[in-house]
N, C-alpha and C positions, 0 to 999 in steps of 0.2 A: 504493500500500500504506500509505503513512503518514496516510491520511485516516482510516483504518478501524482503525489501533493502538490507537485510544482504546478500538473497541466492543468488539474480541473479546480471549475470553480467552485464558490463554497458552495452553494445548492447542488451540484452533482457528489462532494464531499460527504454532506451530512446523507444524502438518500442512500450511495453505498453503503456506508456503514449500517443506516436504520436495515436495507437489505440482506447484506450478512448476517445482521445480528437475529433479522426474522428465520432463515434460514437457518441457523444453528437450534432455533426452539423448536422450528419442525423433522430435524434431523434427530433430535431428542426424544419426539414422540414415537417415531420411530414404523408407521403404518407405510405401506408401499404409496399410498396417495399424498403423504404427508413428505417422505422423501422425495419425491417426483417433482414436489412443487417448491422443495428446497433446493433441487436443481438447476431450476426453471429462474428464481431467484438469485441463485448463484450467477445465472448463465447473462440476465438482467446488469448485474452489478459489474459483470467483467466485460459487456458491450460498453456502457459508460465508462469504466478506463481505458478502455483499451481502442477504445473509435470515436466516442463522441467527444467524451471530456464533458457532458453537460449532463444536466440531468435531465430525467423525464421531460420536466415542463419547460424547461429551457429549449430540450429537442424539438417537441411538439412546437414551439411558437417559430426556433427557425426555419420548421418544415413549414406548416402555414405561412408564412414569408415569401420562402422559394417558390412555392403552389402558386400564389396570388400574384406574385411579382412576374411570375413565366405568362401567365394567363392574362398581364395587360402587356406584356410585352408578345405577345400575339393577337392580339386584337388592335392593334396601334404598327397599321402596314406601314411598310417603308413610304416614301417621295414619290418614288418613281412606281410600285405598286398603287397609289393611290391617284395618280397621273394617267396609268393605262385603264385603269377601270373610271374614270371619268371620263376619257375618251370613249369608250365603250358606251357607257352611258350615251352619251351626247350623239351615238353615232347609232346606237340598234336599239336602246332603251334599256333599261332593267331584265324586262326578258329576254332579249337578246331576240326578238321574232322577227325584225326588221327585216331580214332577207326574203323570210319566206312571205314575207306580207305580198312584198313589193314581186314574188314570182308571182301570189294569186293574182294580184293585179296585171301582169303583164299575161295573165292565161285567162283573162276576160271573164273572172269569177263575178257575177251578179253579187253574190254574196261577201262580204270580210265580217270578221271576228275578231278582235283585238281587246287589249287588256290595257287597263288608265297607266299604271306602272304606280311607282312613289308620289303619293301625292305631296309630302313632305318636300322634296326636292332633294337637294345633294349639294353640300356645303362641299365649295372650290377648294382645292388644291393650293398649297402656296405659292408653287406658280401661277397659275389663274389667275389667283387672288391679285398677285403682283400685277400682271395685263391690266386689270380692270384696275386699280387703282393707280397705275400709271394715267390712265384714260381719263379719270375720272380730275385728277390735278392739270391735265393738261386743257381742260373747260375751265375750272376755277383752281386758280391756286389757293384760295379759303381752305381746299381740300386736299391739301396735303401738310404732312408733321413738318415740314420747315421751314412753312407759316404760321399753323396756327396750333394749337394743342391738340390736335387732333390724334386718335386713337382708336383701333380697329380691334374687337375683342369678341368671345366666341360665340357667348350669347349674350344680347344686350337686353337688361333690366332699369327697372326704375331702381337709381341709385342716387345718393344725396352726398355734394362736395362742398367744400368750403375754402373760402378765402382768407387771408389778411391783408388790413390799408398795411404796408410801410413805409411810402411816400413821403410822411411826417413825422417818425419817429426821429428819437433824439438821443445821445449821452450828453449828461449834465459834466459840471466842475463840482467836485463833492471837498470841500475843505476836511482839515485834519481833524478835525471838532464840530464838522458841520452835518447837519442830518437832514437827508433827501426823503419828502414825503413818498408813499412808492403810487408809482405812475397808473394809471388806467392801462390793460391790455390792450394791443392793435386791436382796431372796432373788427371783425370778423362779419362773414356774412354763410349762410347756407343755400346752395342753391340744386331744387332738382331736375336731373334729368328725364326727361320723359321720351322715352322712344317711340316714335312714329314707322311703320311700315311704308317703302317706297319699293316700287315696282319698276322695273322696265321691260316690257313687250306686251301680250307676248306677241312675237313675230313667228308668221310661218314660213318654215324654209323646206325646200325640195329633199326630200330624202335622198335621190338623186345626186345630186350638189354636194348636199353634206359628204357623200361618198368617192363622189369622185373629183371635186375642184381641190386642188393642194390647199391648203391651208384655213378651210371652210370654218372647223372648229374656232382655228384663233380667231380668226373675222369676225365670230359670234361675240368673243370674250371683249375686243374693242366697242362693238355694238351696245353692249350691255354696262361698259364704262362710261363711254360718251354720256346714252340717255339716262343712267343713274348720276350722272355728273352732274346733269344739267338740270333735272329735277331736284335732286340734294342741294344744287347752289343756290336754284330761286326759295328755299326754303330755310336754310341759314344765313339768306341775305335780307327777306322781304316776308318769312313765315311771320303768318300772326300771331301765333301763342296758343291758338283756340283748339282751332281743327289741324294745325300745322304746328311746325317745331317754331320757335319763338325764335325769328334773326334778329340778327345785331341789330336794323333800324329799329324794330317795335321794341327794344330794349334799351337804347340812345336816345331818350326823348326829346334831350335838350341840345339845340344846336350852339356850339360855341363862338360863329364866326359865319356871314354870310357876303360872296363877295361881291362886285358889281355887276350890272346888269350885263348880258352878252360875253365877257369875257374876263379872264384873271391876271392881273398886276402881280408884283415882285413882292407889292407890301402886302398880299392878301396871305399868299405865302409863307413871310416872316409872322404874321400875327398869329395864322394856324399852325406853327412851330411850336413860338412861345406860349401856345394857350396850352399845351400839354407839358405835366408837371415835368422837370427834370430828370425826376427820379426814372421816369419809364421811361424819355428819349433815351435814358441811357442802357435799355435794357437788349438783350439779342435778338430778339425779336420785332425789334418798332419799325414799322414800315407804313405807306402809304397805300390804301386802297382806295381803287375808284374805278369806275364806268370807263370804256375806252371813248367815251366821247369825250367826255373830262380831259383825258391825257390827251388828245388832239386839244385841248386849249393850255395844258399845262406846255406844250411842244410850242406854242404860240406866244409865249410870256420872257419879255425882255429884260435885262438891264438898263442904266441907264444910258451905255454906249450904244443901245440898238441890237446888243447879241442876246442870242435865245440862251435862254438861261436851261434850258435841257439839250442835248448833246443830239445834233439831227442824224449823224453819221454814226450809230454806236453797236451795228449792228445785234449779235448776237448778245450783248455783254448786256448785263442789270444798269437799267438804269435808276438812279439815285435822285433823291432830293435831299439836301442838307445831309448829308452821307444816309441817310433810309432809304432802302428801294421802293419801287413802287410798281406796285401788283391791278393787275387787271381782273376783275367780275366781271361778267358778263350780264350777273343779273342785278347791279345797280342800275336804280333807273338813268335812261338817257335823258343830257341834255340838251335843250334848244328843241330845234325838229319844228312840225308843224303844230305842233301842242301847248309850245313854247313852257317845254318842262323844266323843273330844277331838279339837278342833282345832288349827290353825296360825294362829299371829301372827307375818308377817314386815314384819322392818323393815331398810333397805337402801340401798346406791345398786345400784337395778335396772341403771345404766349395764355392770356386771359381768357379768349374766345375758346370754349371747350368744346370739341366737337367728335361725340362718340359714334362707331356705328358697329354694327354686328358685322361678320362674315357673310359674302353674297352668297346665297344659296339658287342655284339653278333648278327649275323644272322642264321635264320633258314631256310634253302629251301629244298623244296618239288618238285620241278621241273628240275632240274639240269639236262644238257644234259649228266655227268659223273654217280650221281646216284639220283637215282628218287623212288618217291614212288613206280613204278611199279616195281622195285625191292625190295622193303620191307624197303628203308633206306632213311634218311636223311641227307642233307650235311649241317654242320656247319662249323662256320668260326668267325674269333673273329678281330675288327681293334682294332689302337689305333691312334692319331697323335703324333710324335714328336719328340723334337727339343733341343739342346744342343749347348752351347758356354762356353768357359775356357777364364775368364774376366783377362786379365794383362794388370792393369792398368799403370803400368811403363813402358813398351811397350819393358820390354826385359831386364830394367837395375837392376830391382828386383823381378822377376817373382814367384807368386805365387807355382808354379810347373816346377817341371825339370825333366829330362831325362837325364838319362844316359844308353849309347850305351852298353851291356853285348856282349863280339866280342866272335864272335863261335868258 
């Protein structure tokens, strides 16, 4: 026993011993059932030194372990397994009947039978997922993490977050003898998100097509980034709160700065600078958003030598205001036009604007009363949930993001 004190621990320790020492009582009594079972004990006590080192219940829990741990590492497919059966997916359905559908069809069956498949859908791949959210930032750049807070999760809940002002905190000078009353905590603020279901399609595509154009699949996955792009933008820019996700405008009530009529000055500029606190020009995030009609007046705005104070020739590269870039929405209203509208000039650290959504899920149907296999097509359709809140924890007396009114 003293060779093996080193390996086992104390609970396999104390059970050996409790086990020999049962096994010497029944070796005592001396019955052929009673010896048997001191064997049996014996044989018990010399598996834990001699292979586990644990004891019973220590064995048991890391066998439960290993079981549990093998059995999600088998149900959680590789990349590239989870890649080819979405293609699968996307190409013959769930059941895989696709081929023989489209022979009845081509042997002039009066009749088809087919099956809805998942009606749940089939949450994308990380590849996928990456396409469509490529897509989806190249419509608004609101909709991506290097704007704004944005964050893509597996499934999206109502969930409640919170802020702090620090725009105006302070360290005092505390003398050797002097005593500092203690401060109010940064004012904090709570804010929930509520996720919305948005949809794009669905669209019916040729079973055909999908089978035989090269790259039919990915075309689908850009399709369904575009039109969730473009729906998620007008809804984190211009949602009302109600029946929609709450945008920034219905949550910016107050305008900081509106500039002249028809067109914007140098000083319109500096004043929508300095109306936002210091603390967040300085932050990584602070940039300008606006309407591309906007930026054709902000490309139109001089010094006082006559040059364009935005860079005409900048090609590819970010262009800046007061060293912030400035970012194009699509779904900020236009200025000017036949309506003679006003727009929005925001400026900010978009780090505030939080903007969660779920993982797209695709659906494939084969039954659609619009188009059906017995036309030769398939209707897909692509969701996602979600949900946006612009956190000002100062509740207006240092706000994060402002607005200013651009007058038509």
């Amino acid at each position: 026993m003293s060779d093996y004190v080193g390996k086992l621990t104390p609970d396999a320790t104390l059970e050996v011993m409790e086990l020999r020492d049962r096994a010497r009582q029944l070796s005592k009594i001396g019955t052929a059932a009673c010896i048997a079972e001191a064997a049996a004990l014996r044989d018990q006590a010399r598996t834990i030194v001699d292979v586990t080192h644990c004891s019973s219940r220590e064995s048991m829990e890391k066998y439960t372990y290993a079981v549990s741990t093998q059995a999600q590492n088998a149900a959680r497919p590789s990349e590239e397994k989870r890649m080819k059966a979405f293609h699968r997916y996307m190409l013959a359905g769930e059941d895989g009947l696709t081929a023989e559908m489209r022979n009845d069809l081509t042997a002039g069956q009066q009749t088809v039978t087919w099956t809805a498949g998942p009606q749940g859908g089939y949450t994308v791949p990380i590849t996928t997922e990456s396409q469509i959210r490529a897509a989806m930032a190249a419509i608004d750049p609101l909709l991506s993490e290097s704007v704004t807070d944005f964050q893509l999760s597996d499934n999206l809940n109502p969930t409640t977050i919170s802020s702090y002002d620090l725009s105006t905190v302070t360290a005092v000078n505390t003398l050797e003898t002097g005593y500092t009353a203690p401060s109010s905590f940064p004012n904090a603020t709570a804010n929930t998100l509520t996720p919305y279901v948005y949809r794009a399609g669905p669209y019916g595509a040729s079973i055909e097509a999908l089978q035989d154009v090269p790259d039919a699949v990915d075309r689908l996955y850009t399709l369904f980034g575009v039109a969730l792009g473009r729906g998620i933008s007008q809804a984190v820019t211009v949602g009302n709160g109600v029946t929609d996700v709450d945008g920034i405008l219905s949550q910016i009530t107050t305008r900081v700065y509106a500039t002249g009529a028809g067109k914007i000055v140098a000083n319109d500029l500096t004043n929508i600078w300095f109306s936002l606190n210091s603390y967040w020009r300085r932050q990584p995030k602070v940039a300008w958003v606006c309407s591309d009609s906007v930026v054709q007046r902000l490309r139109q705005v001089q010094d006082s030598s006559g040059r364009n104070l935005l860079r005409l020739n900048d090609g590819d590269s970010q262009v800046r205001l007061f060293g912030a870039p400035i970012y194009t929405s699509p779904s900020l209203p236009t200025v000017g036009g036949s309506l003679g509208l006003n727009s929005e000039l925001l400026l900010g650290d978009w780090s505030q604007f939080r903007i969660r959504m779920s993982k797209p899920i695709i659906t494939r149907s084969i039954n659609s009363a619009t188009k059906d296999i017995t036309l030769g097509q398939a209707l897909f359709s692509c969701r996602a949930k979600v949900s946006a809140v612009y956190q000002d924890a100062s509740s207006g007396v240092s706000p994060s993001i402002i607005a200013a009114t651009v007058t038509a």
